[in-house]
C-alpha positions as CSV (number, residue, x, y, z in Angstrom):
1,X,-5.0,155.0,-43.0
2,X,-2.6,152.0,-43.6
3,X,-4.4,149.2,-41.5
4,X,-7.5,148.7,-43.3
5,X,-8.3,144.9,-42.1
6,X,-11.6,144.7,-40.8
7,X,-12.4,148.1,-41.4
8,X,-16.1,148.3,-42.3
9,X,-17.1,149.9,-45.4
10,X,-20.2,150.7,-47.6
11,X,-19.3,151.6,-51.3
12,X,-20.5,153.5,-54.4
13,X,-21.7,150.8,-56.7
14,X,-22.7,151.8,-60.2
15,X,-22.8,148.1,-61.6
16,X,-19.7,148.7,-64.1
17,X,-16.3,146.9,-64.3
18,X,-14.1,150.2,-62.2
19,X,-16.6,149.9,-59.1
20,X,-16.8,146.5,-58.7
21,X,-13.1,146.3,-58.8
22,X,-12.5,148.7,-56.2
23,X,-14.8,146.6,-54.2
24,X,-13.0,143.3,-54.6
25,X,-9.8,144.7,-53.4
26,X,-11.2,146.3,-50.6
27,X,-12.6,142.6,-49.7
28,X,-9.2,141.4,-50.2
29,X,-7.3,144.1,-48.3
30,X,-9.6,142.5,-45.5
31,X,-12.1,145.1,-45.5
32,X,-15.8,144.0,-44.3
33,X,-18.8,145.2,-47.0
34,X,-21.3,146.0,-44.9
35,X,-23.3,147.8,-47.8
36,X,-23.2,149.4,-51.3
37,X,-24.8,152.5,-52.1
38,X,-26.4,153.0,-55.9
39,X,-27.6,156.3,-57.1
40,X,-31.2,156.1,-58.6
41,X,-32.5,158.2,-61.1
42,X,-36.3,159.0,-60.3
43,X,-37.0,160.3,-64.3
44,X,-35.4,157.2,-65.7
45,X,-36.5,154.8,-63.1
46,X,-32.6,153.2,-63.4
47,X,-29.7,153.9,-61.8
48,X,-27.9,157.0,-62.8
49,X,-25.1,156.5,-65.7
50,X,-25.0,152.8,-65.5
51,X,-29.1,151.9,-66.1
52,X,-29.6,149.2,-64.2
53,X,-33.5,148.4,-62.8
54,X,-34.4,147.9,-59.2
55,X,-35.4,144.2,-59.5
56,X,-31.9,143.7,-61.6
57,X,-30.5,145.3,-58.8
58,X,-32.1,143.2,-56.1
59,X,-30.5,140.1,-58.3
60,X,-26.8,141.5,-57.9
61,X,-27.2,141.7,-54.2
62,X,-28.4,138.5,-53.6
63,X,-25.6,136.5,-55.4
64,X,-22.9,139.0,-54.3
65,X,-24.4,138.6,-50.8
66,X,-23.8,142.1,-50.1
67,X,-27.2,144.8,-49.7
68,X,-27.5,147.3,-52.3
69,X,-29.3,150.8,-51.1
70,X,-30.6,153.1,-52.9
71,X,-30.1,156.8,-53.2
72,X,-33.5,158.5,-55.3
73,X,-32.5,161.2,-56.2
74,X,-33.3,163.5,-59.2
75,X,-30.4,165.8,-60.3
76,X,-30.9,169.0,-58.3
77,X,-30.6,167.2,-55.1
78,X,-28.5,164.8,-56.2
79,X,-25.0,165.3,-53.9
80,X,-27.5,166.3,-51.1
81,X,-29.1,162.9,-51.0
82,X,-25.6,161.5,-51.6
83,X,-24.8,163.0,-47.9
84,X,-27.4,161.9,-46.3
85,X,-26.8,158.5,-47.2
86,X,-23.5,158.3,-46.1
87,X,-24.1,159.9,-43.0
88,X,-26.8,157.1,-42.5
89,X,-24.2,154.5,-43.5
90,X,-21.9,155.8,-40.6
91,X,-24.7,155.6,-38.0
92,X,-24.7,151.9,-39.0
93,X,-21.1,151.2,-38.2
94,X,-19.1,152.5,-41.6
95,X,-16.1,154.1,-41.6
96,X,-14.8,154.2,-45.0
97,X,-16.8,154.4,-48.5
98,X,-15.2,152.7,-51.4
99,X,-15.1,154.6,-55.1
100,X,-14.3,153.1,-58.2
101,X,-12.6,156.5,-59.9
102,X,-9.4,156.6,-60.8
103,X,-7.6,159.2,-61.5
104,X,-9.8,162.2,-62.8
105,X,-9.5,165.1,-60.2
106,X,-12.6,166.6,-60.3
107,X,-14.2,163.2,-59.4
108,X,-11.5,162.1,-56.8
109,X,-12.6,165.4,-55.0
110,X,-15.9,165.2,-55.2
111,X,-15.8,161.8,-53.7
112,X,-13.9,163.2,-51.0
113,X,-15.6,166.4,-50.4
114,X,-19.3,164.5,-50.0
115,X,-17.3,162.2,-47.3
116,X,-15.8,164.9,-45.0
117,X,-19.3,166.6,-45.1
118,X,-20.8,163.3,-44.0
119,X,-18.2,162.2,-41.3
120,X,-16.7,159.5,-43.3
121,X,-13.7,158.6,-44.8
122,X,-12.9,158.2,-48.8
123,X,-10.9,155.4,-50.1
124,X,-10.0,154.4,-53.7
125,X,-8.5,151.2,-54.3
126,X,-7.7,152.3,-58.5
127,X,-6.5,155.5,-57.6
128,X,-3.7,156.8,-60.2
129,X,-3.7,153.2,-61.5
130,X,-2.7,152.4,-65.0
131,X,-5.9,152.6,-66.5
132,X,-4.6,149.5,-68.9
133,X,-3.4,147.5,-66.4
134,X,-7.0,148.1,-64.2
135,X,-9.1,146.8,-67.3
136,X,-6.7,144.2,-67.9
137,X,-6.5,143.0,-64.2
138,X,-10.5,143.0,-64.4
139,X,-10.5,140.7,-67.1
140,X,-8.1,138.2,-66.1
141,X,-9.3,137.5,-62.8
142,X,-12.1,136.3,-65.2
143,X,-14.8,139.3,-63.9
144,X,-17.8,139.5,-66.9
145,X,-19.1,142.6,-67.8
146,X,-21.0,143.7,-70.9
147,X,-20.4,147.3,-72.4
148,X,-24.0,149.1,-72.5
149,X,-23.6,153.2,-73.5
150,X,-21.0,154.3,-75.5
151,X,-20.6,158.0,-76.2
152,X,-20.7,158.1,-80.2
153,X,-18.5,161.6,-80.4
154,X,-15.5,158.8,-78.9
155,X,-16.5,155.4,-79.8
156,X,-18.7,153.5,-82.5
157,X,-21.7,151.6,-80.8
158,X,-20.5,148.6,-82.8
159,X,-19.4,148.2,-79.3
160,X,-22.3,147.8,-78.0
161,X,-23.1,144.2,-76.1
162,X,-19.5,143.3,-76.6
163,X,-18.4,141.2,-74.1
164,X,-15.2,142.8,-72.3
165,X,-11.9,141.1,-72.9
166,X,-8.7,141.9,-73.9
167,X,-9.1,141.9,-78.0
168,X,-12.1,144.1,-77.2
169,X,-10.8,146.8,-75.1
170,X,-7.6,146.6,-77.4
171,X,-9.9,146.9,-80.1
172,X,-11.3,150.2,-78.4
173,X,-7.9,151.7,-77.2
174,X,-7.1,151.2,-81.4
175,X,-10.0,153.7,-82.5
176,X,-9.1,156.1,-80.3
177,X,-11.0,155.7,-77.1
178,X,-9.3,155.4,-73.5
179,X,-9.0,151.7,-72.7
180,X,-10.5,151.7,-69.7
181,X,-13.5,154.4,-70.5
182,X,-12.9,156.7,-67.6
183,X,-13.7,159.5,-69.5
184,X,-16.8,158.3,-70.5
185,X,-16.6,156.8,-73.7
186,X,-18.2,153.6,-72.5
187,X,-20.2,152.2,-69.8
188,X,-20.3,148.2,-68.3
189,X,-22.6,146.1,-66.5
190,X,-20.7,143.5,-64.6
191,X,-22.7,140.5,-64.4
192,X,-20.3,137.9,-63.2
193,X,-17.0,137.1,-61.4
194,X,-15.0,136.6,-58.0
195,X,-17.3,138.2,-56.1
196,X,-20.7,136.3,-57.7
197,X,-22.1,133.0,-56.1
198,X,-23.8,132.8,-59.2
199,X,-24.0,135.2,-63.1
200,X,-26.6,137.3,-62.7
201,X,-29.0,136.5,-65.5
202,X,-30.5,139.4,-68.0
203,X,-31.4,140.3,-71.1
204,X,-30.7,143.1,-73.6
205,X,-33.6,145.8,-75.5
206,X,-33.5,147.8,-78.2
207,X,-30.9,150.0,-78.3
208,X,-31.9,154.2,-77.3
209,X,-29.9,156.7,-79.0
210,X,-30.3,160.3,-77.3
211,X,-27.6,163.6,-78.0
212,X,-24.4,162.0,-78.4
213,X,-24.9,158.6,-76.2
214,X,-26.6,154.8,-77.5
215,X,-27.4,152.8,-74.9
216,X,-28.3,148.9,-74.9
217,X,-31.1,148.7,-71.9
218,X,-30.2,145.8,-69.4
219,X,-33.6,144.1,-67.4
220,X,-33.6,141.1,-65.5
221,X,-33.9,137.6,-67.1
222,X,-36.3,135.5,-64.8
223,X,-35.4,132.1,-65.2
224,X,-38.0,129.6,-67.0
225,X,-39.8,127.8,-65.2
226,X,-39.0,124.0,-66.1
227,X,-42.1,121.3,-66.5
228,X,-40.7,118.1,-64.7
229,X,-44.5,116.9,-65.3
230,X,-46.5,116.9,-61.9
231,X,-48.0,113.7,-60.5
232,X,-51.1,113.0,-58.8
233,X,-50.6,111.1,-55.4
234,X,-52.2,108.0,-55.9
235,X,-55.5,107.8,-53.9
């Protein structure tokens, strides 16, 4: 498909740096968002692999103007679910989903498989991308995203609530992670950017560590109220 202006899309949206990418360029290609679609894990009551809480969520959407969706699903039925929203998707006028993988074949197909079983069609913006020059382009067209799992068997979780930029994810590539974590040695939550009316506000919890993963738990920041002192009307 070479003509992708005003194609309408929905895309997989985990909340990290690779995802929200591949949505920007598809809005720049002159593709139309008409959703995004975020896996949610029912025994963690987050999103699968990124974290990220319902009402934090609900935030994102609102100040990227776009509607989030979610897919509960536990892991058994997990790429079943995944269908069955897409096929919805493309009874409400999509014909393309939008991935954020790059170039890690068992992902790229599984992407593609899920969308010829539900009618749709696959696209990824990163695809066989320099992974260095993806991170770096995220970064420089001033995206923000906080790092929030590392795997420990790859990466120290000094890492941990760093802010990405270049000295950091140089710093990472330097102790012997991939740059751009797309095997899984870190997680982001990107809170801020191009495609952002406003930076999502939230705050960080104590960090979990479970197997071989430490993760710093993201929740939203409601904003404080602010006392301007209320005044009687005279009587």
């Amino acid at each position: 498909m070479d003509n992708y202006i005003n194609k309408k899309f929905v895309a997989s949206y985990s909340g990290g740096k690779d995802s929200t990418l591949a949505i920007y360029r598809a809005i720049q290609k002159g593709m139309k968002p008409i959703g995004l679609i975020t896996t949610y894990n029912t025994d963690r009551n987050r999103s699968w692999f990124h974290g990220i809480p319902t009402d934090l969520l609900n935030k994102i959407s609102k100040e990227i103007n776009i509607p989030i969706e979610l897919i509960v699903t536990n892991g058994e039925m997990y790429r079943e679910n995944f269908v069955s929203k897409l096929k919805s998707s493309r009874e409400q006028g999509a014909e393309i989903c939008v991935f954020g993988d790059i170039d890690i074949e068992g992902h790229l197909k599984w992407c593609t498989d899920v969308c010829i079983e539900a009618g749709i069609k696959a696209y990824f913006p990163l695809m066989y991308e320099n992974r260095k020059n993806i991170v770096y382009e995220f970064i420089d067209l001033e995206f923000k995203s906080i790092i929030t799992t590392v795997d420990n068997s790859r990466m120290s979780n000094s890492f941990l609530g760093k802010i990405l930029s270049r000295d950091i994810v140089n710093e990472i590539e330097k102790n012997g992670a991939d740059i751009c974590g797309e095997n899984g040695e870190y997680h982001t939550f990107a809170f801020d950017g191009p495609l952002f009316s406003n930076p999502v506000q939230f705050s960080t919890e104590e960090i979990i560590h479970v197997d071989n993963y430490s993760t710093l738990p993201i929740k939203w920041q409601q904003p404080k109220l602010t006392n301007f002192g209320c005044c009687h009307p005279e009587l």
